[in-house]
C-alpha positions as CSV (number, residue, x, y, z in Angstrom):
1,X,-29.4,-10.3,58.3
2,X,-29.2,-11.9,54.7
3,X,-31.4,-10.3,52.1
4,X,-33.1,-12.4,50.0
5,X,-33.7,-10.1,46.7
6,X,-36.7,-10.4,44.2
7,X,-35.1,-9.0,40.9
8,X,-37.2,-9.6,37.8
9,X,-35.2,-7.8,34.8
10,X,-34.8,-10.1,31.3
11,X,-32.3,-7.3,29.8
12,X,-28.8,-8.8,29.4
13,X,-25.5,-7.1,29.6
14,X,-21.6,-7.8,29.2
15,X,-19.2,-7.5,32.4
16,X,-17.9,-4.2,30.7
17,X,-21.6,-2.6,30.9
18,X,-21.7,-4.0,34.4
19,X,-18.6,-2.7,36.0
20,X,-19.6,0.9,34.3
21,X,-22.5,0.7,36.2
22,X,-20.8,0.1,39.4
23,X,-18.4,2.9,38.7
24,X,-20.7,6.1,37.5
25,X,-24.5,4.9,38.6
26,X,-23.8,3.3,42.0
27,X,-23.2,6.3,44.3
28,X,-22.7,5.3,47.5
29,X,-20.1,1.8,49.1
30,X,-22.3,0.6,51.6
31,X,-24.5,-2.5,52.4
32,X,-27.2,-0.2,50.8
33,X,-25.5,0.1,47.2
34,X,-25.8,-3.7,47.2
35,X,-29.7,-3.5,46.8
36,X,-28.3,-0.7,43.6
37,X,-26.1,-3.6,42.2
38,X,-28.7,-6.0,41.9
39,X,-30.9,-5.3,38.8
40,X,-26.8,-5.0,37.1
41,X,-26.4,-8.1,38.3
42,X,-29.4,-9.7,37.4
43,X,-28.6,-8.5,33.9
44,X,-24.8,-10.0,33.8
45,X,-26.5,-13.2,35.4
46,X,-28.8,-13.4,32.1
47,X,-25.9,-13.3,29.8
48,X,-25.0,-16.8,29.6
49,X,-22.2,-16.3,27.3
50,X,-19.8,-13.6,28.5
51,X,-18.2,-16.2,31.2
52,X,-17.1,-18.6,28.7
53,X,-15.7,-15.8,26.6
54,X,-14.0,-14.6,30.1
55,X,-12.3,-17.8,30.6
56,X,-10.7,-18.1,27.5
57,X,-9.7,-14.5,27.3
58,X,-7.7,-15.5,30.7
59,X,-6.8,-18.6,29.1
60,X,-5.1,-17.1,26.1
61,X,-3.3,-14.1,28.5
62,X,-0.4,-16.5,29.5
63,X,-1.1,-14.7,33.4
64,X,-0.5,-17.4,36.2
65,X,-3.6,-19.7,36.6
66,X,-2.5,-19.5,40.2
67,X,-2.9,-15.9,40.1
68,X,-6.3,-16.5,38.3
69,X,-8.1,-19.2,40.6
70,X,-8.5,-19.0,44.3
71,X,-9.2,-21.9,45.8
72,X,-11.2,-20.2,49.2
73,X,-13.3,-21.9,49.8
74,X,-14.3,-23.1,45.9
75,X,-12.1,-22.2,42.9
76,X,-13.0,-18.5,41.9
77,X,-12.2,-16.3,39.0
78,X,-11.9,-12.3,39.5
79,X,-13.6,-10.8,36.6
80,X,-12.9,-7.4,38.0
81,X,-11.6,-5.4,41.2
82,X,-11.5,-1.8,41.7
83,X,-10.8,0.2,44.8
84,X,-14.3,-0.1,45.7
85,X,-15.8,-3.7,44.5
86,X,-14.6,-7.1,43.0
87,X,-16.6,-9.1,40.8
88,X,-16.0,-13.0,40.4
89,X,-17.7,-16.0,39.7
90,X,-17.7,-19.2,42.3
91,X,-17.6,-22.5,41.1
92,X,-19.8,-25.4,43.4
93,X,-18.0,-28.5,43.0
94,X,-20.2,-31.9,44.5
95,X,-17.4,-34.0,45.5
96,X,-18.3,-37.0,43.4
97,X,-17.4,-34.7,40.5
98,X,-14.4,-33.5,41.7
99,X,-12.5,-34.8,44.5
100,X,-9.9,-32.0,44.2
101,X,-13.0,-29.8,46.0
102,X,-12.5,-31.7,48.9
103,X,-9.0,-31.0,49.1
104,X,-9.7,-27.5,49.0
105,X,-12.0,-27.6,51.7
106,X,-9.4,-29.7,54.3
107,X,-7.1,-27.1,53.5
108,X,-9.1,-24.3,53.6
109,X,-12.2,-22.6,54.7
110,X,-15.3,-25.9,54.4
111,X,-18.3,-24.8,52.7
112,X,-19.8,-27.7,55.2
113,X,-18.4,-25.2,58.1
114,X,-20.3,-22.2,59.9
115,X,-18.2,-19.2,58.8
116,X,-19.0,-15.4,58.3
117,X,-17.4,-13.4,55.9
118,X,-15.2,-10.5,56.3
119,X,-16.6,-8.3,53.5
120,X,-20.6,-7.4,52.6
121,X,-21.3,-9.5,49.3
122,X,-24.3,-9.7,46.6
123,X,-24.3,-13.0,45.1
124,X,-26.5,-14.4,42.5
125,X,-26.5,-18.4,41.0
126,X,-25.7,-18.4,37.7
127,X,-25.7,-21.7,36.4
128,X,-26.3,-25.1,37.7
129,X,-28.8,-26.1,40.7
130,X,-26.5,-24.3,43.6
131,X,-26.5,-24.9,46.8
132,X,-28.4,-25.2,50.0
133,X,-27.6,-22.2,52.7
134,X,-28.6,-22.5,56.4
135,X,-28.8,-19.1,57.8
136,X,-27.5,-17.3,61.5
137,X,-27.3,-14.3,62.3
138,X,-24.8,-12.7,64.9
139,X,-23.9,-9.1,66.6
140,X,-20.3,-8.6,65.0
141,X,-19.7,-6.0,67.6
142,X,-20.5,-8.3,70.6
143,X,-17.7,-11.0,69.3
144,X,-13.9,-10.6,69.6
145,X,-12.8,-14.1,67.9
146,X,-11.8,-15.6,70.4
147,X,-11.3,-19.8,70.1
148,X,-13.9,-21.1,72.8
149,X,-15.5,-17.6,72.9
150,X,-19.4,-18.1,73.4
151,X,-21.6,-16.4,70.7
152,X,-25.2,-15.8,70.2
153,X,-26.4,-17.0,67.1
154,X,-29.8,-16.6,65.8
155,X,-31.5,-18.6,63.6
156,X,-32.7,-18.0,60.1
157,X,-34.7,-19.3,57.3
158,X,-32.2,-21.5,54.7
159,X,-32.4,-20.6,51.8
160,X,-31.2,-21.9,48.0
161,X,-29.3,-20.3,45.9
162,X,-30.4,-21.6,42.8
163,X,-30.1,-19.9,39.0
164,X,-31.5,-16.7,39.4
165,X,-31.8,-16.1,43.1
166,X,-29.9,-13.3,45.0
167,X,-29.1,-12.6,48.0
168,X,-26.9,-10.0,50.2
169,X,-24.6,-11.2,52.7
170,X,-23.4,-8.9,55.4
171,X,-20.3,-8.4,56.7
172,X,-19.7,-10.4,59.9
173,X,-23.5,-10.4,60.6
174,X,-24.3,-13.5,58.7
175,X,-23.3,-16.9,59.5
176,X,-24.2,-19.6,57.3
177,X,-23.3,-23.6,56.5
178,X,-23.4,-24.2,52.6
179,X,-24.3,-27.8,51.7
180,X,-22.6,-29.4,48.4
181,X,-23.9,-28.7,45.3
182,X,-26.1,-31.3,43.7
183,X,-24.6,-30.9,40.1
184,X,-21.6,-28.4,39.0
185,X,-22.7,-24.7,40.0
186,X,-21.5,-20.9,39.4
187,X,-22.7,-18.5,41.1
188,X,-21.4,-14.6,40.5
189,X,-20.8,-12.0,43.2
190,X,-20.2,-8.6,43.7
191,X,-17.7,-8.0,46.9
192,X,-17.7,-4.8,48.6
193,X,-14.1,-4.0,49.1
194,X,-15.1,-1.2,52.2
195,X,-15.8,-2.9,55.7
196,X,-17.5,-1.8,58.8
197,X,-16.7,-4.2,61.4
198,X,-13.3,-5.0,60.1
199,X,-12.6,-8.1,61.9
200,X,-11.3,-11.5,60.4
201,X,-13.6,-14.3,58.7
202,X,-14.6,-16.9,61.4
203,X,-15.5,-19.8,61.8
204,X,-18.3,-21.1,64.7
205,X,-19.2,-24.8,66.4
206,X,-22.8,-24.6,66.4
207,X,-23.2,-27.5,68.4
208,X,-22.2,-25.3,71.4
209,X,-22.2,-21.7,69.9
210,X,-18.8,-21.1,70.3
211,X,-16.0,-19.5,68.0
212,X,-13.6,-21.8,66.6
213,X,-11.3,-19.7,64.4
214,X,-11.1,-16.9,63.2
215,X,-9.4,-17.4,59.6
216,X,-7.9,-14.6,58.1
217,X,-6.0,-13.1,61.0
218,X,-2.7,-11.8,60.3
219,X,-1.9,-11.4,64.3
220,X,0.6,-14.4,64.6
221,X,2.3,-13.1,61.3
222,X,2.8,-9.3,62.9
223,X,3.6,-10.5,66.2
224,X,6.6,-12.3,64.2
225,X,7.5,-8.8,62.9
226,X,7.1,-7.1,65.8
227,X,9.6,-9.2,67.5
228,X,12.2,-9.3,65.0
229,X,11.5,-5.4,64.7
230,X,12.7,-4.9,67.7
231,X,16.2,-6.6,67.0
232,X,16.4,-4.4,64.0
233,X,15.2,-1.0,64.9
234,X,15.3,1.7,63.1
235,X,13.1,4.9,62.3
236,X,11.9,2.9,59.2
237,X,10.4,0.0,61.2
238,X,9.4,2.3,63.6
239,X,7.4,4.6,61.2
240,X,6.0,1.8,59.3
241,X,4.7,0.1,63.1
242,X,3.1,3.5,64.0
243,X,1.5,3.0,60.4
244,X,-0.1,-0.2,61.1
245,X,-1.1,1.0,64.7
246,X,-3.1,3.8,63.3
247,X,-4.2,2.0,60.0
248,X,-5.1,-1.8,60.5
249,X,-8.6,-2.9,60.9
250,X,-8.0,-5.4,63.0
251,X,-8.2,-4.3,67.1
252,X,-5.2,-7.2,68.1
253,X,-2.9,-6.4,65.5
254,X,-3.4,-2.4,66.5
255,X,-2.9,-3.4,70.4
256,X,0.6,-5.3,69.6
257,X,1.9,-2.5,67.8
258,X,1.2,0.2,70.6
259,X,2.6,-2.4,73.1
260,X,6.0,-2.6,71.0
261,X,5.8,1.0,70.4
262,X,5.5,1.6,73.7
263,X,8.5,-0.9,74.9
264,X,10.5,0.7,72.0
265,X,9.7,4.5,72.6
266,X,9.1,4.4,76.5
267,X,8.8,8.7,76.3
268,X,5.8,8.5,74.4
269,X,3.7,6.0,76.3
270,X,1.1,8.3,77.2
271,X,0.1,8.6,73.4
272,X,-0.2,4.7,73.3
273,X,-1.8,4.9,76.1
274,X,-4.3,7.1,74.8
275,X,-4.8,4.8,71.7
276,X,-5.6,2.1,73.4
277,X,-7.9,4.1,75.5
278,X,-10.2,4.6,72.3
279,X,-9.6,0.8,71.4
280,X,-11.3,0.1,74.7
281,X,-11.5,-3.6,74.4
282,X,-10.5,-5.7,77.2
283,X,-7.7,-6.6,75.4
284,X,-6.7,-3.0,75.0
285,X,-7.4,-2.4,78.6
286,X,-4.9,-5.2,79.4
287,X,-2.2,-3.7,77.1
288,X,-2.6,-0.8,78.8
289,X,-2.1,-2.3,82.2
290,X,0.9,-4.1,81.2
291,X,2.6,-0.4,79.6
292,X,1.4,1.4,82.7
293,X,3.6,-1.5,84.7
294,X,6.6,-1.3,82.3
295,X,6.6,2.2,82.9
296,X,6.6,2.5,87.2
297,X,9.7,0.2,86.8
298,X,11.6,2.1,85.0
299,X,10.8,5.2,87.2
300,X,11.9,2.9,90.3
C-alpha cells in the first residue's frame, strides 16, 4: 500500500548531486530503493532554487516545449531519465487559476478520477499547499483491465501531500482520487522505470468497484499492426512480431501476437501454444482454444 515517509534531513542539494546518488549509492531498482531515494529527495526538495534555474536552462535550449511538458495528467517537466529512474516535477493547477488544467484533464487522465499508476513512484510536495489524496488499495494480480471488470478495493487513510511530505506509490497496488489543489503546487517525483506487474494505468468507478479503463494500452494499436502485418508478410514483420510476443509486458498484446503467429506460421503452433500455456490467463486459454481449432481444420 502507499507509504507515507517521515524524512527529517535540512541538508540541500542540486539535481546533479541527486541523480549521482541514484546512479552509484542506490543499489538495487525495486519498490525498496524507493525508501533509499528519499533522504536524496528530501534534500533536492529543500533546494528551493535549482527548479527555477531548471526552467530557464530548458527555456534558453530552443528543445520543443512540447517535448518538455507533458500534460498527463498535470503539466510535468523531466529533470532527468536514465535507464533505471526519471525525475520530474508536477505542477497542481486549481482550475480557477488555470482553466487550461481542466482541458488537460477532459483530455486526459482526471486527477478527480480513481486511477493507479503503471510504474512504483516516490513523490514529495515541493512548493505550494498540494493536494488532498484519498487512498485504495488493490491486488494487481487479481485484475485483468477489463471495462465492467469487478475489483476489490480496499480502503485507506487520505492523506495530503503538502511541502515536505513523501510518500511511495506502488505500482498498480495503489488507487487513489487527487482533489484540486488549493493554490498553485509542485510536487517532485522519482519514477522507477522497472515494473513488476506490467499492466496498463487504469482507471476504476468506485461507486460500484468496477474497472472503467485501462489508459495506456497499446492493444488496439497492435491489433492494427497485426492485421496489416499479415497483408505484408515478410521475415522482417515476422521477426519483429515474435519480438513483441516474447518481450511486451502487457499479457493481450503477447496473446495477439502468438494468435497471428500462429495463423501465419501454422507448423509451429505447438510453440505458441506452449507460450500461451505459461500466459495462463483466461484470455490465453481462449487463444489457445481458437489455434487448437484453426489447426484440426486444416488437418481435415
Amino acid at each position: 500500500m502507499s507509504i507515507l515517509l517521515n524524512c527529517e534531513d535540512t541538508a540541500s542539494i542540486g539535481l546533479d548531486e541527486l541523480t549521482y546518488g541514484l546512479e552509484h549509492e542506490i543499489k538495487t531498482r525495486d519498490d525498496e530503493s524507493l525508501i533509499e531515494c528519499a533522504p536524496l529527495l528530501r534534500r533536492l526538495g529543500n533546494n528551493k532554487t535549482f527548479l527555477a534555474s531548471s526552467i530557464a536552462a530548458q527555456l534558453k535550449s530552443r528543445i520543443s516545449a512540447h517535448s518538455l511538458m507533458t500534460p498527463f495528467p498535470e503539466p510535468s517537466l523531466e529533470l532527468y531519465s536514465s535507464k533505471d529512474f526519471q525525475v520530474r516535477a508536477v505542477f497542481w493547477f486549481p482550475p480557477t487559476m488555470f482553466p487550461l488544467s481542466r482541458r488537460w484533464q477532459a483530455k486526459s487522465l482526471s486527477y478527480l478520477q480513481a486511477h493507479d499508476h503503471e510504474h512504483s513512484f516516490l513523490t514529495i510536495g515541493y512548493y505550494g499547499p498540494g493536494y488532498l489524496t484519498h487512498l485504495y488499495e488493490c491486488d494487481p494480480d487479481a485484475i485483468r483491465g477489463i471495462p465492467g471488470e469487478r475489483v476489490e478495493l480496499i480502503e485507506r487513510p487520505s492523506q495530503s501531500i503538502s511541502e515536505g511530505k513523501m510518500m511511495i506509490y506502488q505500482e498498480s497496488r495503489d488507487v487513489h482520487i487527487q482533489d484540486h489543489a488549493a493554490d498553485f503546487s509542485i510536487t517532485l517525483n522519482i519514477a522507477l522505470k522497472s515494473r513488476i506487474h506490467k499492466k496498463p494505468q487504469t482507471l476504476f468507478n468506485l461507486d460500484n468497484n468496477t474497472v472503467t479503463l485501462s489508459v495506456t494500452s497499446e492493444a488496439a494499436h497492435f491489433a492494427h499492426l497485426f492485421q496489416i502485418a499479415q497483408h505484408l508478410e515478410d521475415t522482417t514483420t515476422a521477426s519483429a512480431i515474435e519480438h513483441v510476443a516474447e518481450t511486451h509486458p502487457e499479457n493481450e498484446i503477447r496473446i495477439q501476437a502468438r494468435k497471428h503467429l500462429a495463423h501465419s506460421d501454422p507448423g509451429n503452433a505447438a510453440n505458441h501454444l506452449r507460450a500461451l500455456e505459461t500466459i495462463g490467463t483466461p484470455e490465453a486459454r481462449a487463444a489457445m482454444v481458437e489455434i487448437s481449432r484453426q489447426a484440426e481444420g486444416r488437418n481435415n
